[in-house]
KEKELO-958394 format. One line per 10 residues: their letters; for each residue x, z, y of C-alpha. Coordinates in steps of 0.05 Angstrom, whole numbers, always signed. Last residue first. Layout:
% residues N
A	X Z Y  ... .
This chain:
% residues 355
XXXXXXXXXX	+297 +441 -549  +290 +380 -520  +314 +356 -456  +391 +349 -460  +396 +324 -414  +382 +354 -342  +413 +304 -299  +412 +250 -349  +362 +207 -296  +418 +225 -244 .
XXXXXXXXXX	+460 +160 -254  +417 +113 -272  +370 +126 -209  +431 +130 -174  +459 +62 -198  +386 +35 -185  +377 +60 -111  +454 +31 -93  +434 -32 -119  +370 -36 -77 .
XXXXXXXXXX	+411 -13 -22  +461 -76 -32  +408 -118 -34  +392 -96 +25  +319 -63 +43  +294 -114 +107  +244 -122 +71  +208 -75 +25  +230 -43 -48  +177 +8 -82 .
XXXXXXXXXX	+202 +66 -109  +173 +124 -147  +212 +178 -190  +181 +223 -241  +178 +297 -250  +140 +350 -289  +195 +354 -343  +217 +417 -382  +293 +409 -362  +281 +408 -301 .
XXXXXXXXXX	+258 +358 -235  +242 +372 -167  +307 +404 -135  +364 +363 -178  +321 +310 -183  +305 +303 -110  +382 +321 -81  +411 +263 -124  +366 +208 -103  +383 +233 -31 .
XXXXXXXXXX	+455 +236 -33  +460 +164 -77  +413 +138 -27  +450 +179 +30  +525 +145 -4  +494 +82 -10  +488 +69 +57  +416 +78 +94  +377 +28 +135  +323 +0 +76 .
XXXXXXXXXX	+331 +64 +27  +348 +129 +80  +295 +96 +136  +216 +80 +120  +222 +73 +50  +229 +140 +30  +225 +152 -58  +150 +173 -73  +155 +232 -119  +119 +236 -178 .
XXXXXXXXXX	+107 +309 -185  +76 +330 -250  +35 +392 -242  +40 +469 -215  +112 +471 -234  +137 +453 -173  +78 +458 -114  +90 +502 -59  +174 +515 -55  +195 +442 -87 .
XXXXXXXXXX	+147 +404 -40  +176 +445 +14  +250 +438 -11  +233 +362 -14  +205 +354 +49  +139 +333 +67  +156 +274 +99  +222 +265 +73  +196 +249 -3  +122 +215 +2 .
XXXXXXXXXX	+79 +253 -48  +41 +229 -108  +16 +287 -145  +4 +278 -233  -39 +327 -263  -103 +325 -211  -166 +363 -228  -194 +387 -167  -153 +438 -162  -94 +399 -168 .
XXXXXXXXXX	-115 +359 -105  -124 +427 -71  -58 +452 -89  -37 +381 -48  -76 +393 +7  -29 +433 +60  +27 +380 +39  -9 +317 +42  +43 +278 +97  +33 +208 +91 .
XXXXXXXXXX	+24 +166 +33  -40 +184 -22  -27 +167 -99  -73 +212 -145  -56 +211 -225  -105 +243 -275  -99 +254 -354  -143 +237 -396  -175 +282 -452  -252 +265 -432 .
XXXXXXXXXX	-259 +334 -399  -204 +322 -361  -239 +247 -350  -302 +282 -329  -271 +320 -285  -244 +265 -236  -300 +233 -208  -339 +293 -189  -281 +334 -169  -253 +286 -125 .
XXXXXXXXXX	-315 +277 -93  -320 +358 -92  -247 +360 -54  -274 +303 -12  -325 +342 +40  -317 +411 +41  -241 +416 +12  -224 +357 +64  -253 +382 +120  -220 +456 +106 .
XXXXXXXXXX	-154 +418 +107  -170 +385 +169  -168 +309 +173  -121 +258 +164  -69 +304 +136  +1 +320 +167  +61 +287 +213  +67 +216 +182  -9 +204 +164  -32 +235 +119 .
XXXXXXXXXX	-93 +218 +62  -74 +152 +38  -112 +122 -27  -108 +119 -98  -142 +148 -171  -104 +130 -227  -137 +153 -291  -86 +172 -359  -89 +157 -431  -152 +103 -437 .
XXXXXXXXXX	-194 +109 -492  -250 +57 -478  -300 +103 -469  -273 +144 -411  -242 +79 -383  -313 +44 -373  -344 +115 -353  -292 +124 -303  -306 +57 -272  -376 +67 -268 .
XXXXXXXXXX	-361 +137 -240  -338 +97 -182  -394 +64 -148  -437 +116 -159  -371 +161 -116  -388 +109 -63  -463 +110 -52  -452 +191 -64  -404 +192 +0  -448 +149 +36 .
XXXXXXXXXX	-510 +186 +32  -471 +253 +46  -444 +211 +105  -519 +200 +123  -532 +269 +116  -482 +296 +149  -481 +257 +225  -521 +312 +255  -473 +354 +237  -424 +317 +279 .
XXXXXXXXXX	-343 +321 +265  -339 +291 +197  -386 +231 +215  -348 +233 +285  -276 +219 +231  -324 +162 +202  -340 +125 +265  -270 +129 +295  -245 +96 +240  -293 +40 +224 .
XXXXXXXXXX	-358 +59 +182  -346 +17 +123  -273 +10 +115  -274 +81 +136  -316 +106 +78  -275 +61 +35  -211 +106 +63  -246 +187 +39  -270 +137 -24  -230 +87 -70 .
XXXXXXXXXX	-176 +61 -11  -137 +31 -66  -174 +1 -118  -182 +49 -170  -131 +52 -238  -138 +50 -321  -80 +72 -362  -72 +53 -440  +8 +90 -439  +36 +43 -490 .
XXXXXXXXXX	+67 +74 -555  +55 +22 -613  +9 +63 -632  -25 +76 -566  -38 -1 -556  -66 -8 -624  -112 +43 -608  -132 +7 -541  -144 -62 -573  -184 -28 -627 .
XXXXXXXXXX	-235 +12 -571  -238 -59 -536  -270 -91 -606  -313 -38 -622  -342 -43 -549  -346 -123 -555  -384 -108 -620  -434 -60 -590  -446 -98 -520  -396 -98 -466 .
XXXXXXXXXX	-411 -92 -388  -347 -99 -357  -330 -61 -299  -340 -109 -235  -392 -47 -200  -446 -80 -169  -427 -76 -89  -473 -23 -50  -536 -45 -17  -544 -34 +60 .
XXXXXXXXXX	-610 -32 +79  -634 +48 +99  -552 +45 +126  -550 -15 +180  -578 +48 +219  -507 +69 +215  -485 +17 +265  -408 +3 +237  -435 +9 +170  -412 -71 +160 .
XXXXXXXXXX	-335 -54 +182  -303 -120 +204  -227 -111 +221  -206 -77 +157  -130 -76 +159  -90 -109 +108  -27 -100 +59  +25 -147 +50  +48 -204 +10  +32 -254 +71 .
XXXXXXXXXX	+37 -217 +131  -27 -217 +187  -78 -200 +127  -144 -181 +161  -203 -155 +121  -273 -165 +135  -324 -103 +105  -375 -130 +63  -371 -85 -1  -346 -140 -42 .
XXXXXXXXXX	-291 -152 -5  -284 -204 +61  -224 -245 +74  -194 -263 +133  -115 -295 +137  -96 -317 +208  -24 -309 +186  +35 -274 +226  +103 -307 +234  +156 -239 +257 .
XXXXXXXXXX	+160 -210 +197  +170 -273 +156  +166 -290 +85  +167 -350 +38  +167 -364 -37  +182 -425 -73  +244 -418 -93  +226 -343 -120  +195 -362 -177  +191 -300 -205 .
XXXXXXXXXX	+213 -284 -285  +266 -330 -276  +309 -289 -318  +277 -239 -343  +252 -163 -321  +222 -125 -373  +243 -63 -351  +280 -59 -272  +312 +6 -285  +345 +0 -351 .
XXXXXXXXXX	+354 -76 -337  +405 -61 -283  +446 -119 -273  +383 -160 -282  +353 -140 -219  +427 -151 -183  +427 -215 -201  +351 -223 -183  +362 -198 -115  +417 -254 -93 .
XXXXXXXXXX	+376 -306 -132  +327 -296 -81  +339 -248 -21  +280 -263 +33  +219 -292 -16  +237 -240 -79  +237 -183 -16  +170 -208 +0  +154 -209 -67  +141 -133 -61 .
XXXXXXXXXX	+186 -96 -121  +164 -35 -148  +211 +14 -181  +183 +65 -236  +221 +126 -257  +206 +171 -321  +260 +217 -326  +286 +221 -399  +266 +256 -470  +208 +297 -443 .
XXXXXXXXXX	+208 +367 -455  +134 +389 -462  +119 +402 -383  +52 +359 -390  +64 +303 -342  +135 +293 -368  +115 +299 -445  +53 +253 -440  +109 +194 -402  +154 +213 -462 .
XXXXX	+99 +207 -520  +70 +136 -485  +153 +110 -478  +152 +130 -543  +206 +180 -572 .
């Protein structure tokens, strides 16, 4: 079986061969543990894939917690990003919607999709082909932050949740919403054409104790987005992938109502016999492994505990589950060995799969 075929059979409950799993290193833990990481990377090249020996050059890498960087950078929308750790994430510090009379003027980024004539279009088509047949997933992916966030990259925080909040306020958010989601369906159109297998669409709905905003403000207002950007890849034949951190559990039916096959929920946050009680067997669950305490402060007896308890719960025989890490100082390299061992381990939990 592919690795394309088996990823198809997880997400569509056909009796994959093994658990899919993917592990994602930040080079800030290449910068902080060096060679000690990379032996234990290439201990385990089941779980890492594709890793080689000096694959990163991690001599000349550099990262501290406690040193932050003056690092500004503006995206194509306009809004001003701050980066205060290097290999990390950034807050939006400049929001250029902040006065929403700014709106009547403001003109939306061109879209960075390629514009292909005829021949070019032939050509991409044959590049993705041969990529199925030699059985690659052909995926395509949004920036992170694609539409509820972008709308608070542009407005500023407080800004956007009044736009929810103030009537008044809905038909310039309507505005905004549809100024985004054009933004967007450019990008589905480009991987609609090209073939691609499966859409990722990303960005954070919860925060650590429940959603953002109300369920009912989400099924009014980004429910339909999702719909509208999402659909016509179903309709296409792909197949649909939405990451979002935090707590998501009162929206997650909703996200496979609007056309979701593959939920991306955080583990301990929602609660694994929750996650298992509301939404197993509705669609794939890759589940988000916890970062913020068992895997960088834990022993490798609650990461072998806790990778153990998720497939057992989450996963079957049938499929509809896959595994999601990503690695963060101060994670030990001894926890990051622990997390592949019981990755290994437990990913023949419920072999055989086929029938």
């Amino acid at each position: 079986m592919t690795y394309r075929e088996n990823f198809i059979r997880t997400i569509t409950f056909n009796n994959p061969q093994w658990l899919h799993y993917d592990i994602h290193i930040n080079p800030a833990m290449w910068a902080v543990y060096k060679g000690e990481l990379e032996k234990i990377v290439l201990k385990y090249p089941a779980v890492f894939r594709g890793y080689t020996k000096g694959s990163v050059d991690y001599d000349n890498m550099s990262f501290s917690a406690e040193t932050l960087d003056d690092n500004f950078v503006k995206d194509v929308w306009g809004c001003k990003w701050h980066y205060p750790l290097r290999y990390m994430d950034g807050v939006v510090v400049g929001h250029p919607l902040e006065d929403i009379s700014r709106l009547d003027s403001f003109v939306p980024p061109h879209s960075p999709v390629a514009e292909l004539n005829d021949e070019q279009w032939e050509h991409e088509i044959k590049n993705v082909q041969a990529a199925k047949d030699r059985g690659e997933i052909v995926s395509g992916g949004t920036e992170h932050g694609f539409l509820f966030l972008r709308h608070t990259y542009l407005r500023g925080f407080d800004n956007a949740m009044l736009d929810y909040a103030d009537e008044d306020s809905h038909d310039n958010l309507r505005r905004i919403y549809d100024m985004i989601i054009g933004y967007n369906i450019k990008l589905v159109n480009y991987h609609i054409r090209r073939g691609s297998d499966y859409m990722e669409f990303a960005e954070d709905l919860g925060t650590q104790t429940g959603t953002i905003i109300s369920p009912k403000t989400f099924r009014k207002w980004i429910k339909p987005a999702y719909a509208a950007l999402m659909q016509p890849c179903k309709k296409a034949g792909m197949y649909i992938g939405l990451h979002s951190d935090g707590k998501t559990l009162d929206i997650l039916e909703d996200q496979i109502e609007a056309g979701v096959d593959v939920v991306n929920p955080q583990d301990l946050c929602n609660g694994i016999d929750e996650l298992a009680r509301r939404i197993k067997g509705k669609a794939c669950i890759r589940l988000d492994i916890d970062r913020q305490s068992v895997v960088p402060y834990g022993t490798p007896k609650d990461i072998d505990d806790l990778i153990h308890e998720e497939v057992e719960k989450l996963d079957s025989p049938k499929g509809g589950f896959m595994l999601l890490c990503g690695l963060y100082p101060p994670t030990p390299p001894r926890n990051v060995e622990a997390l592949a061992k019981a990755i290994e381990k437990y990913s023949t939990m419920w072999l055989p799969r086929i029938d």
